[in-house]
N, C-alpha and C positions, 0 to 999 in steps of 0.2 A: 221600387219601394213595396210593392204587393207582393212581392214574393218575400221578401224577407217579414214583414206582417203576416204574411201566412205561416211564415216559419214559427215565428214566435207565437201563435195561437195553437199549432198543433202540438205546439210542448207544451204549454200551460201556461205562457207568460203572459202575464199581465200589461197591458200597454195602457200609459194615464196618458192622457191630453192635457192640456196647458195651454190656459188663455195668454199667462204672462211670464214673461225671458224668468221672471224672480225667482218663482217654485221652484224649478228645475236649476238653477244658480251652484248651489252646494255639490252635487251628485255631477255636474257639468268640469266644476273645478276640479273636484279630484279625477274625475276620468282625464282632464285634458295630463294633471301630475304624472299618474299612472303612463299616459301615452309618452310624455316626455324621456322619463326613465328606458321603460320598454324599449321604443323604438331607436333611440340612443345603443341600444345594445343590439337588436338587430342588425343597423345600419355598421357598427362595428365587425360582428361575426361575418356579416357578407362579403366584407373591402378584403377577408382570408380566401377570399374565395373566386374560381372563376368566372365570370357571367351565365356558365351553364350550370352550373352548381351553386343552389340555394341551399342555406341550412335552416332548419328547421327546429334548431337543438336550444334555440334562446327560448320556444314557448317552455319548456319543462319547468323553467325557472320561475316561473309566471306567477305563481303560486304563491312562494316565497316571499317574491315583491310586493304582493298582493297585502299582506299579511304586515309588510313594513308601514303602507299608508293607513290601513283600517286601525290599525294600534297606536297611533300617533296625534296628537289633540292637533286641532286647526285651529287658525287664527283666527276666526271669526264666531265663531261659536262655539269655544273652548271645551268640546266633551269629543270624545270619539267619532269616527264615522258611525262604526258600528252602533252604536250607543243612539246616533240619531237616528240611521235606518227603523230601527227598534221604534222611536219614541214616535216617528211620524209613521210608522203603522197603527201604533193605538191611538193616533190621532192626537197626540199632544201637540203643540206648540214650541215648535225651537226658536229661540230666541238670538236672532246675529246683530252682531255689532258690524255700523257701517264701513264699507269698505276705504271711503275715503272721508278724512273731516275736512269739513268746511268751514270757514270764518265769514260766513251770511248768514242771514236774516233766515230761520226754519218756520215760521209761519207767512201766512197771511198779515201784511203789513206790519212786521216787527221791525224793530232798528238793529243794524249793523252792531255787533259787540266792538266796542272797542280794543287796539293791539295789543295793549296789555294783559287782555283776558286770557288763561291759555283753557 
C-alpha cells in the first residue's frame, strides 16, 4: 500500500480519507460497473489465447467504455457521473435517493405505515 500511495503523490493525486463506507458509495459503484464490463472482456480476449500469451489489446478500448458510463444518468442520483465529479468539487451537495425502500418506521418511535400505503 506505501508504494502505491507514493505513487500517487509523486503525480499529484489527491488521496481523501473517509471516515464513512457512504462518501465514497457513488465513485465505488461505478468503478465496481466499469470493472464488470472491462474485465468481462479481458477474461474473453485471454480464453484466444495461450497461457504464455497475454493480450494486452483490450486496455486500448478502455477509453471508449470509459466514456459510455460517464455519459449515462444513474439510478440513484439521476445527473451524470461527470456532472457530480463537478458539483462535489465545488462542494455542492448531491443529493441520492435510497437504495432500498423500506416499509418501517424512519424515526425515532414512529408507527409502522400501514400495507396499503405505497
Amino acid at each position: 500500500m506505501g508504494e502505491c500511495r507514493d505513487l500517487f503523490l509523486r503525480h499529484g493525486v489527491r488521496i481523501q480519507y473517509t471516515k464513512f463506507k457512504r462518501s465514497v458509495a457513488i465513485a465505488e459503484q461505478d468503478h465496481q460497473e466499469f470493472e464488470k464490463y472491462a474485465f468481462f472482456r479481458q477474461d474473453a480476449m485471454d480464453l484466444h489465447l495461450s497461457l504464455t500469451n497475454r493480450s494486452r489489446e483490450w486496455v486500448v478500448d478502455l477509453h471508449i467504455n470509459d466514456d459510455k458510463y460517464n455519459d449515462s444518468l444513474t439510478k440513484l442520483i439521476h445527473i451524470l457521473p461527470n456532472e457530480a465529479v463537478k458539483k462535489s468539487l465545488e462542494s455542492e451537495k448531491i443529493f441520492a435517493d435510497p437504495a432500498v425502500k423500506h416499509k418501517r418506521p424512519i424515526g425515532y418511535n414512529e408507527p409502522l405505515l400501514s400495507s396499503d400505503v405505497k
